[in-house]
C-alpha positions as a LaTeX table, in Angstrom:
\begin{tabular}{lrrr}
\hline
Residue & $x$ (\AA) & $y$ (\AA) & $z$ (\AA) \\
\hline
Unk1 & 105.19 & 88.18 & 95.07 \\
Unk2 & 105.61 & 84.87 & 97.23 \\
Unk3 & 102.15 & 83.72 & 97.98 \\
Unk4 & 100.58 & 83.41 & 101.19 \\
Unk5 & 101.71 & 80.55 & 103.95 \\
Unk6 & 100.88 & 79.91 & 107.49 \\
Unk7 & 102.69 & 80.61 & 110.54 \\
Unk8 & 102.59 & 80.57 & 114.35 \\
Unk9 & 101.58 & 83.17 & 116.30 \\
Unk10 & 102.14 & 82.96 & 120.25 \\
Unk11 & 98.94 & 84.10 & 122.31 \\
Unk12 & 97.40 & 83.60 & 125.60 \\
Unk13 & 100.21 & 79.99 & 126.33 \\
Unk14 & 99.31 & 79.05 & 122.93 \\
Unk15 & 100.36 & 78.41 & 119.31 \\
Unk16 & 97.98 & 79.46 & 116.87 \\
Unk17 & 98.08 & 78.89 & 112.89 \\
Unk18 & 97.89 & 82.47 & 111.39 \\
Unk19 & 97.70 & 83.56 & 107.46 \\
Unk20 & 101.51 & 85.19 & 106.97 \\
Unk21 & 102.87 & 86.79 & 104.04 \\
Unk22 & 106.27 & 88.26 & 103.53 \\
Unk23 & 107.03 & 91.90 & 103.90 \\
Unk24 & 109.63 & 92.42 & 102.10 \\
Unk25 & 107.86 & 90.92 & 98.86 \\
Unk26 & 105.65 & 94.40 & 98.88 \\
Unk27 & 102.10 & 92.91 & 99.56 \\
Unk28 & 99.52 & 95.31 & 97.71 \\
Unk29 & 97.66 & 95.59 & 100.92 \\
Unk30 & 98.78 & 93.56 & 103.87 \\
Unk31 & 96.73 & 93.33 & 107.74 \\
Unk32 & 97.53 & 95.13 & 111.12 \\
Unk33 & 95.56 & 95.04 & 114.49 \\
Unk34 & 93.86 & 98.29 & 115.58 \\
Unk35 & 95.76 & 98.13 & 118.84 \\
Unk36 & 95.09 & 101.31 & 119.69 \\
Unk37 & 92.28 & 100.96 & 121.93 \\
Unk38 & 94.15 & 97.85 & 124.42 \\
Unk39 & 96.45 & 100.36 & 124.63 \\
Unk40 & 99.72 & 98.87 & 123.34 \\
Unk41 & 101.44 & 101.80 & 121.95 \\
Unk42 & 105.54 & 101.35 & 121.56 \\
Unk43 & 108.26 & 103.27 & 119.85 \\
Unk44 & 106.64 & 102.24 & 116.39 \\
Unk45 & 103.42 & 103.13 & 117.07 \\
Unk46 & 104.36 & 106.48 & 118.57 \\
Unk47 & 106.72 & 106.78 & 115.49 \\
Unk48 & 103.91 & 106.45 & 113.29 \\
Unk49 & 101.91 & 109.31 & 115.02 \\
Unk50 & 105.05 & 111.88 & 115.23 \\
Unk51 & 105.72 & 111.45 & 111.41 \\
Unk52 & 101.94 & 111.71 & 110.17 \\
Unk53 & 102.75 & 115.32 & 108.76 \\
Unk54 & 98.78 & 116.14 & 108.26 \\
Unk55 & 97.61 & 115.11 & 111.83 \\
Unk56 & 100.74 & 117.41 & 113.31 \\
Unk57 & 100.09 & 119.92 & 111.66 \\
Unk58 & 96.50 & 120.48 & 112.32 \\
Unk59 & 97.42 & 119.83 & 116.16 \\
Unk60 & 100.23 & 122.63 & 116.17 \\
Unk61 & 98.51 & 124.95 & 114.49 \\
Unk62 & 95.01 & 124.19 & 116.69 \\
Unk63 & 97.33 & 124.32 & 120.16 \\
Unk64 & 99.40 & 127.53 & 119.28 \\
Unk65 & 95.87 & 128.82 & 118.73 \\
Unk66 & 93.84 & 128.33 & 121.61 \\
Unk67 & 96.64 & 127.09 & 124.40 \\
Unk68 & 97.75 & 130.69 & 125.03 \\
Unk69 & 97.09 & 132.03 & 128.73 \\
Unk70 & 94.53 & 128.95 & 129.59 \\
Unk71 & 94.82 & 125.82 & 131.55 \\
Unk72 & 95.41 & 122.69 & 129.83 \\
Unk73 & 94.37 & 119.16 & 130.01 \\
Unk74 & 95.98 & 116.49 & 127.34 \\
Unk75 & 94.45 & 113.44 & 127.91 \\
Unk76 & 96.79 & 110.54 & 126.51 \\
Unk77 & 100.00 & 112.56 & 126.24 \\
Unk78 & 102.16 & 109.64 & 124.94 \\
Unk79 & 105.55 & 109.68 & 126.05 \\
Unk80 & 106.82 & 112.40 & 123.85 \\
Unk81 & 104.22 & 114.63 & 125.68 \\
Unk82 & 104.14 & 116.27 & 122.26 \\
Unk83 & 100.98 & 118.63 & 123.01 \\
Unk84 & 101.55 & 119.21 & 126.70 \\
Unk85 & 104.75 & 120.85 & 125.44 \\
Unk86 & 103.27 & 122.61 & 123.05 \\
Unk87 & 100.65 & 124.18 & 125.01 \\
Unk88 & 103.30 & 125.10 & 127.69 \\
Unk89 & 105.80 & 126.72 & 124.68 \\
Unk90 & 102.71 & 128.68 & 123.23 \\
Unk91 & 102.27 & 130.20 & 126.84 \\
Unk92 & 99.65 & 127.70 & 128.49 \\
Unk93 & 99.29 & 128.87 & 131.99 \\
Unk94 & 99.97 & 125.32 & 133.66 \\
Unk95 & 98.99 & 121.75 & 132.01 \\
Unk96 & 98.33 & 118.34 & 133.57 \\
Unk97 & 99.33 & 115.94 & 130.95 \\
Unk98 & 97.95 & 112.45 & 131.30 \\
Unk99 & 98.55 & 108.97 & 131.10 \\
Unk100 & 97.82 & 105.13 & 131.19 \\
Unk101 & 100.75 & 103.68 & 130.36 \\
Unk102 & 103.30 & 103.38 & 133.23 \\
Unk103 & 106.47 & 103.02 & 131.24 \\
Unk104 & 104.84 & 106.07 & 128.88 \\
Unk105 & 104.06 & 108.52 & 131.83 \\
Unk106 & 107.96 & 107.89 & 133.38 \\
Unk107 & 109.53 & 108.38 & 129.79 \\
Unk108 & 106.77 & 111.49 & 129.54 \\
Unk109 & 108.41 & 113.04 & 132.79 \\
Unk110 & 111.65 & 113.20 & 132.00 \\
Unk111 & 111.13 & 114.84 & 128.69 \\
Unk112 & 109.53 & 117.46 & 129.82 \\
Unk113 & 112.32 & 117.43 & 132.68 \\
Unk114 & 114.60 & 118.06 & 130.03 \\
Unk115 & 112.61 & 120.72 & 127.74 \\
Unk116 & 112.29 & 122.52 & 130.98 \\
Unk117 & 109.10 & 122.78 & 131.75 \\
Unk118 & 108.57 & 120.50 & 134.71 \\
Unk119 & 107.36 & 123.91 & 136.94 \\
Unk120 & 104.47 & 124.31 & 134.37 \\
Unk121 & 103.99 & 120.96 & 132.92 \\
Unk122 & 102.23 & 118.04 & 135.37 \\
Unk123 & 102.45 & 114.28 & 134.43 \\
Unk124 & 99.22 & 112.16 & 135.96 \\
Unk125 & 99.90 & 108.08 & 135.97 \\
Unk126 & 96.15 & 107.00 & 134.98 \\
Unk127 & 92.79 & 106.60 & 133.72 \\
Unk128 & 91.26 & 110.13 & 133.19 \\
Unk129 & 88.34 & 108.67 & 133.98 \\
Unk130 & 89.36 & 107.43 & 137.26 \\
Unk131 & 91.54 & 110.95 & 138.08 \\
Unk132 & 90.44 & 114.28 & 139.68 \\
Unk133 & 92.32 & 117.24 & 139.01 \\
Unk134 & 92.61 & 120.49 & 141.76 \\
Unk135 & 90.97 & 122.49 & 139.14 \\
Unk136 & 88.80 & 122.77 & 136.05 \\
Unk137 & 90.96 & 123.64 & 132.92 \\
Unk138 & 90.04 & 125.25 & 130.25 \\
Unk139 & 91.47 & 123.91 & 127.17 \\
Unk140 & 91.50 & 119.87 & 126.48 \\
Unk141 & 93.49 & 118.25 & 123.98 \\
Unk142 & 93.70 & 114.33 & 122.74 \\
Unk143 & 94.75 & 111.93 & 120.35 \\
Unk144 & 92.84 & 109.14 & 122.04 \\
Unk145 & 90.45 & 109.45 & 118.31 \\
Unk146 & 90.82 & 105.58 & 116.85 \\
Unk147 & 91.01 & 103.94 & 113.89 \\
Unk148 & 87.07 & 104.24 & 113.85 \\
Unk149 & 86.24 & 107.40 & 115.60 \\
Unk150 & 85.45 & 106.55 & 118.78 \\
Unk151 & 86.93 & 102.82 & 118.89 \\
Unk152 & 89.90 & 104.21 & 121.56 \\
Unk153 & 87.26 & 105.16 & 124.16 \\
Unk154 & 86.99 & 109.03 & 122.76 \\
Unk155 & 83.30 & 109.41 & 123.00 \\
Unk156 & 83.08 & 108.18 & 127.04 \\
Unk157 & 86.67 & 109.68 & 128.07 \\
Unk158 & 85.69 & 112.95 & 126.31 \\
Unk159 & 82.65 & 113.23 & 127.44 \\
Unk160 & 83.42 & 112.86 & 131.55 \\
Unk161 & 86.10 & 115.14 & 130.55 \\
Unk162 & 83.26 & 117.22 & 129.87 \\
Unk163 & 81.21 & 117.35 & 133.10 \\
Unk164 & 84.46 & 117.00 & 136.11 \\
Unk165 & 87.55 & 118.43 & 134.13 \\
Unk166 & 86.88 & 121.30 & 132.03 \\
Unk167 & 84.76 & 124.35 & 132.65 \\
Unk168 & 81.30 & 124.29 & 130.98 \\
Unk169 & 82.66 & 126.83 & 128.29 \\
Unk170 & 85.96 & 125.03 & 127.85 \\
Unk171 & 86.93 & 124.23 & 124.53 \\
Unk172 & 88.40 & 120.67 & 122.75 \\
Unk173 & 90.66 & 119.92 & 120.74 \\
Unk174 & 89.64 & 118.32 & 118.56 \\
Unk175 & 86.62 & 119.29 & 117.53 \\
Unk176 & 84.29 & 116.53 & 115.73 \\
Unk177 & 85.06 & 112.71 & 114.20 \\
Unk178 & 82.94 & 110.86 & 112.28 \\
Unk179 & 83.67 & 107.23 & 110.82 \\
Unk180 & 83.61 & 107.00 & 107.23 \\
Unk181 & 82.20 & 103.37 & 105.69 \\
Unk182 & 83.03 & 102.70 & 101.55 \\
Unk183 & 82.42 & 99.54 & 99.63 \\
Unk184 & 85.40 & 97.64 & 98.97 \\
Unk185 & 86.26 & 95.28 & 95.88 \\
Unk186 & 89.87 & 93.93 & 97.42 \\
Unk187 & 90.23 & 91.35 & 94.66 \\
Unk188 & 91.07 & 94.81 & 92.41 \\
Unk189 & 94.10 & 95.04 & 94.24 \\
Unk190 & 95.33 & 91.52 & 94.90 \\
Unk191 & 95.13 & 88.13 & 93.71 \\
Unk192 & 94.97 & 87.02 & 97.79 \\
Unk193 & 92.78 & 87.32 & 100.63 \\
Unk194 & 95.28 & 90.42 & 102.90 \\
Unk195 & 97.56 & 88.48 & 105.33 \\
Unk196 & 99.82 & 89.22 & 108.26 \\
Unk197 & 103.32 & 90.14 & 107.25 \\
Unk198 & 106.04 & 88.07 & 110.05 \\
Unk199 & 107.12 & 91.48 & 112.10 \\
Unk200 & 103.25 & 91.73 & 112.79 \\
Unk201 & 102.42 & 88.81 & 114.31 \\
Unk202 & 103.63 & 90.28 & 118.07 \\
Unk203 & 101.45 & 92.59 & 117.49 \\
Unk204 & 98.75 & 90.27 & 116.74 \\
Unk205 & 99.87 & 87.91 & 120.26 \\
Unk206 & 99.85 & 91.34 & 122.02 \\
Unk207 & 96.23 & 91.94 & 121.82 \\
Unk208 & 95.43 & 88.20 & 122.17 \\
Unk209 & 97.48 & 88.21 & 125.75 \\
Unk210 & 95.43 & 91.65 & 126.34 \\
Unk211 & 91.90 & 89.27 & 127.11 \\
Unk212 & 94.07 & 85.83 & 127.61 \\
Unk213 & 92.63 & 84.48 & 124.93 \\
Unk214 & 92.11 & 84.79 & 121.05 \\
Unk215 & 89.28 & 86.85 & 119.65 \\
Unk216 & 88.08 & 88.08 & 116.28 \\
Unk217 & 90.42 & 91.33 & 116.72 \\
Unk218 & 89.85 & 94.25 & 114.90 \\
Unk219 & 92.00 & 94.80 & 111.69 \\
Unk220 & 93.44 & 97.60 & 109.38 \\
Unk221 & 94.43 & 97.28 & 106.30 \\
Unk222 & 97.94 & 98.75 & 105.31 \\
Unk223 & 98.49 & 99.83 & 101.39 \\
Unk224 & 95.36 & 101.22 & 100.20 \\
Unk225 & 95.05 & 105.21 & 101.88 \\
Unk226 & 99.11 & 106.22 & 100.45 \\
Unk227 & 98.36 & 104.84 & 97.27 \\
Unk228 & 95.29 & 106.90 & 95.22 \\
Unk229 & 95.57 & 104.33 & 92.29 \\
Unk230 & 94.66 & 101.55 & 94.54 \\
Unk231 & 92.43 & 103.42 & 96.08 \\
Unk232 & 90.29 & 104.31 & 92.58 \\
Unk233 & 90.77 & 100.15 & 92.04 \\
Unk234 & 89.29 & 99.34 & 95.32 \\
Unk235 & 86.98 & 101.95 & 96.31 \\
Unk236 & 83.27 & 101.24 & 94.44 \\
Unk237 & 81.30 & 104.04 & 96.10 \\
Unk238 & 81.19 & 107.24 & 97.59 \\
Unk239 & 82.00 & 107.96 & 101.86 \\
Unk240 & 78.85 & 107.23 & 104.17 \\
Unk241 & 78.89 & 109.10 & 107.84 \\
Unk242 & 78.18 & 107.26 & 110.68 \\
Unk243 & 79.01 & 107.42 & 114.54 \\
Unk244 & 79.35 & 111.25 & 114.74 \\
Unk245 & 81.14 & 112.96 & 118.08 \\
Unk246 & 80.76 & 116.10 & 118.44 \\
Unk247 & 83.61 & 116.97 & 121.38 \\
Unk248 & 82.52 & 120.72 & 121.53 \\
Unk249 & 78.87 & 120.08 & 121.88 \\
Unk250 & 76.56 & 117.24 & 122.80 \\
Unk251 & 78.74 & 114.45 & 122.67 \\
Unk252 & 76.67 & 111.00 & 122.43 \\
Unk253 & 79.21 & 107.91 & 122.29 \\
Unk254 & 76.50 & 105.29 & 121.63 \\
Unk255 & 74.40 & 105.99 & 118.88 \\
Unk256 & 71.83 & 104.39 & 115.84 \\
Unk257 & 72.63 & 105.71 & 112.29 \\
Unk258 & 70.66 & 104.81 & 108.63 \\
Unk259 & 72.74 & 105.57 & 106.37 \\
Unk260 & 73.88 & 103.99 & 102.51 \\
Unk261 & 76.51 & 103.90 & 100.28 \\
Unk262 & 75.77 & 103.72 & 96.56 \\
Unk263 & 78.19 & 101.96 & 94.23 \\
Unk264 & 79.74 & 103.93 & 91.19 \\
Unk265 & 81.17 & 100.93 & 89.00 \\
Unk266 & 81.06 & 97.52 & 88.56 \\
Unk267 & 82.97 & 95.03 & 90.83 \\
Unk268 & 82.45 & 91.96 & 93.46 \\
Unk269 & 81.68 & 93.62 & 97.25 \\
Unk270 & 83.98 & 91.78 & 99.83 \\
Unk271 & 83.36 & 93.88 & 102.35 \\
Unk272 & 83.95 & 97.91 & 103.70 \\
Unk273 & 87.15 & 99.98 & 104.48 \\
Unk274 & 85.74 & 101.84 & 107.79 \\
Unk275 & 87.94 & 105.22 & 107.85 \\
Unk276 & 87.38 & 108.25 & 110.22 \\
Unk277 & 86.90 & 112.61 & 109.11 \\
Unk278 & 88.40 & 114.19 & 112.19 \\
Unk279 & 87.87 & 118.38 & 112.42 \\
Unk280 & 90.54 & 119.51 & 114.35 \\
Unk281 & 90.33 & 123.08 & 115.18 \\
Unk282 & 87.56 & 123.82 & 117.81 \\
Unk283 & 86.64 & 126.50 & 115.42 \\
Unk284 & 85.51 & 124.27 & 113.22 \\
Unk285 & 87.65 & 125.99 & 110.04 \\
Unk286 & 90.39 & 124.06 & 107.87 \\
Unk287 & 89.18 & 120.54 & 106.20 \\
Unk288 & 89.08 & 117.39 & 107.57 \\
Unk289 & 92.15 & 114.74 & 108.14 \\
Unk290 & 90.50 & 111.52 & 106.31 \\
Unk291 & 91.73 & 108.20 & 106.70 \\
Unk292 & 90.58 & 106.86 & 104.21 \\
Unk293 & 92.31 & 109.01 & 101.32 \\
Unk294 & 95.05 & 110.54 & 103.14 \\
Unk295 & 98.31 & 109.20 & 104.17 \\
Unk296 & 97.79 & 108.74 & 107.88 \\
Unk297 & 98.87 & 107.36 & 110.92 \\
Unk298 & 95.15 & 106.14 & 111.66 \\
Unk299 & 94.72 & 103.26 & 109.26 \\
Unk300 & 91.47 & 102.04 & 107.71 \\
Unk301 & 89.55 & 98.92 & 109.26 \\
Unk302 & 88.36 & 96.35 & 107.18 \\
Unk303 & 84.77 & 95.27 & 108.02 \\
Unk304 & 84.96 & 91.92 & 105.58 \\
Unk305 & 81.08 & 90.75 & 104.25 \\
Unk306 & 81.88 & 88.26 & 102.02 \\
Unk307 & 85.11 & 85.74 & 100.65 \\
Unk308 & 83.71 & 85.78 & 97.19 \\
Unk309 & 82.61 & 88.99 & 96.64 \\
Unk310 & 79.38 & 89.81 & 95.23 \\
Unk311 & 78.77 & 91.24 & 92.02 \\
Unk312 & 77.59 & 94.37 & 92.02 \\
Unk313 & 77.34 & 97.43 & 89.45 \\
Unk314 & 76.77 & 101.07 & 89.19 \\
Unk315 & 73.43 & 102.10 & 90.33 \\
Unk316 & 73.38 & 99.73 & 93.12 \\
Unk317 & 73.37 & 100.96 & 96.40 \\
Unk318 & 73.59 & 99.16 & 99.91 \\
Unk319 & 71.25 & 100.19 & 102.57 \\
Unk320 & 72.57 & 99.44 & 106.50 \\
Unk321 & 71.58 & 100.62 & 110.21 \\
Unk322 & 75.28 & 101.04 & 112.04 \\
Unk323 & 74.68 & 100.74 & 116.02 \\
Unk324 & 77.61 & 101.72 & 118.57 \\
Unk325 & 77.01 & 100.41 & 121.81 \\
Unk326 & 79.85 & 100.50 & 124.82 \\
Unk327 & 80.79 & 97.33 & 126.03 \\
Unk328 & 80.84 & 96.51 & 129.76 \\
Unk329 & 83.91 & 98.45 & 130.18 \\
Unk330 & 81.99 & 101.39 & 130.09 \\
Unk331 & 84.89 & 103.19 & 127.71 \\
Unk332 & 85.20 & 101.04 & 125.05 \\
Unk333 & 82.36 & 100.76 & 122.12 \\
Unk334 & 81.53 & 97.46 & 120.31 \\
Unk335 & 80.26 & 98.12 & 116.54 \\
Unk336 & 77.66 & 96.46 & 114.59 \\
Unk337 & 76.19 & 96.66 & 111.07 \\
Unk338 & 73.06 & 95.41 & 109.77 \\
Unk339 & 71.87 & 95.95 & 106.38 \\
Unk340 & 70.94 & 94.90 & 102.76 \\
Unk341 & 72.66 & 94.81 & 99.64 \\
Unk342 & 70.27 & 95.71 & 96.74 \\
Unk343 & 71.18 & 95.10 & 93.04 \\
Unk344 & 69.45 & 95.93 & 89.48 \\
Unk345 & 70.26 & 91.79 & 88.80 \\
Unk346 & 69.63 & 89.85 & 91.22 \\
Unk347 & 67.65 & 89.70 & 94.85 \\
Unk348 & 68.36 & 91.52 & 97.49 \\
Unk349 & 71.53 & 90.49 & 99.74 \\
Unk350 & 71.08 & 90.40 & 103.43 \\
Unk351 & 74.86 & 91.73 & 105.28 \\
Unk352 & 75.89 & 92.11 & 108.46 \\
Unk353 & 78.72 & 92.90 & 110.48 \\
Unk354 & 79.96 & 93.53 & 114.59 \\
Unk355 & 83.39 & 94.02 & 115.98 \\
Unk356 & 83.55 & 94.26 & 119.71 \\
Unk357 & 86.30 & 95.48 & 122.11 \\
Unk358 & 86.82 & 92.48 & 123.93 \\
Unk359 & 84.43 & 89.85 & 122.32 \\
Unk360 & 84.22 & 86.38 & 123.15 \\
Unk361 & 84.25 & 85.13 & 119.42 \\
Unk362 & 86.77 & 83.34 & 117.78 \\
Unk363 & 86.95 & 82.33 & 114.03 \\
Unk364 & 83.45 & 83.34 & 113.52 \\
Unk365 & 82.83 & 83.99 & 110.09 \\
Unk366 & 84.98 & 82.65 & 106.68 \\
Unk367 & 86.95 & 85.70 & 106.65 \\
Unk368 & 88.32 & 84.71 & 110.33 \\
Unk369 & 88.42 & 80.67 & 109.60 \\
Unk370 & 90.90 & 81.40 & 106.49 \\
Unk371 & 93.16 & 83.70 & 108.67 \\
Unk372 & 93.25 & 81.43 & 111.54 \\
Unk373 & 93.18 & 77.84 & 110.12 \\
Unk374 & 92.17 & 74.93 & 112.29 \\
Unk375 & 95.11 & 73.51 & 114.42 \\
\hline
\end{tabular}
């Protein structure tokens, strides 16, 4: 594999030094940006959703369920419109499909133009959050869940869903997402810190021109949830809960959660994957879609602690508080960890960790220095 270099990436009228590797080399695990949350969905991003064969088929099924003879809100409909159709073929009585993207919603309208459902099928341009409809409905669907549960605004857009869209006894699909937090030994599965392969780094500029500026963006890493060998390498504890959103019932997007993860072999820490358990069905049957050991179109974040890695071996555990807080967007959460690594040999290891929506720092820690050298 060709090692690591640096390249350019264009952001915000500038030229920044960025940490590149080459795709076609087949990095073990290689970076993305979430960029689900800016939103800056394209064809390959919506590509990625329609051929996730798990997450469709939970959504079909849940749809042809509960869509029958009710009204229908899908809140992000994407510009396949995939689940407005599908409530409208499964005998939905009308559905108001929306959406924020401009170019999305016009592409949106003339698909369902052509499937033939334009009498029962109603694009919105918008925020739902900024949109009133002529009725309440009775059935909401979304795929606005992130790459962390409630990173894409779910928890706030869900929940004013909740009290102006949908009746009081309306039902939501889906049904509950939690985010998932595992300790992470990457030097098991590469020689190299994770880099950006070329055909990323537009992705990378898009989220920088997003705030006009760079930022410590959030990032996923690619090659470790297809892959169960790397994923018994990597992986050196069991799944901690966290941020839990409970669309069906009291839905609380900021939250304070204890919770600890407690390592099953020997390895060197560099940080957590961050995954998400999604429930689908408002009936709360079927098991969960899980990012962080299923192929998936929802890819897991890495939350990095430490360049080095620290040693740590079975029987050790790490202890954290994880806080989500909305930003001043009022949609958007920003994430932080606190905690303390605790080991057998040795003293105990303060950590900590944030990743905000729109967040004003830039090459923060080590992990973000070596990424973005200095100019």
């Amino acid at each position: 594999m060709t090692r690591a270099f640096v390249a350019e990436v264009e952001a915000a009228g500038r030229r920044l030094p960025v940490r590149a590797c080459a795709y076609e080399d087949d990095p073990p695990v290689w970076l993305f940006p979430s960029i689900g949350e800016y939103p800056l969905y394209d064809n390959f991003a919506y590509g990625q959703m329609l051929n996730d064969e798990l997450r469709m088929q939970q959504y079909a099924a849940a749809v042809a369920k509960h869509a029958p003879g009710r009204t229908v809100l899908d809140i992000g409909t994407g510009q396949d419109a995939v689940w407005a159709l599908a409530a409208a073929r499964a005998g939905a009585q009308h559905v108001w499909a929306m959406e924020v993207i401009p170019k999305s919603a016009q592409i949106a309208r003339q698909v369902i133009e052509e499937a033939g459902y334009s009498d029962r099928v109603t694009v919105v341009e918008g925020l739902s959050t900024e949109i009133s409809l002529p009725e309440r409905v009775d059935l909401c669907v979304s795929e606005i869940i992130g790459t962390l549960g409630g990173s894409e605004g779910a928890g706030s857009v869900l929940r004013d869903a909740r009290e102006r869209l949908v009746k009081p006894d309306g039902l939501f699909i889906p049904h509950v997402s939690v985010t998932t937090v595992v300790g992470l030994d990457l030097g098991a599965v590469t020689a190299e810190p994770p880099a950006f392969p070329l055909f990323v780094l537009d992705y990378v500029g898009q989220v920088f021109n997003c705030l006009s500026r760079p930022f410590d963006l959030r990032l996923c890493l690619v090659g470790l949830q297809d892959n169960p060998a790397r994923q018994d390498l990597a992986y050196l504890s069991g799944a901690a809960e966290v941020e839990t959103l409970h669309f069906n019932g009291d839905l609380q997007p900021e939250s304070t959660d204890a919770a600890q993860i407690h390592f099953g072999k020997a390895g060197r820490l560099h940080g957590l994957a961050l995954g998400m358990r999604l429930w689908v069905d408002p009936d709360g049957t079927g098991d969960p879609l899980d990012s962080l050991i299923q192929p998936s179109s929802w890819t897991p974040v890495y939350a990095p602690l430490s360049q080095a890695g620290l040693p740590v071996r079975e029987g050790d555990r790490f202890e954290f508080t994880w806080s989500t807080e909305l930003s001043d967007d009022g949609v958007h959460p920003d994430y932080a960890l606190t905690g303390t690594l605790h080991r057998r040999l040795g003293p105990p290891v303060p950590l900590r960790w944030s990743s905000g929506h729109h967040s004003s720092q830039f090459r923060k820690t080590p992990f973000y220095q070596a990424l973005f050298p200095v100019e």
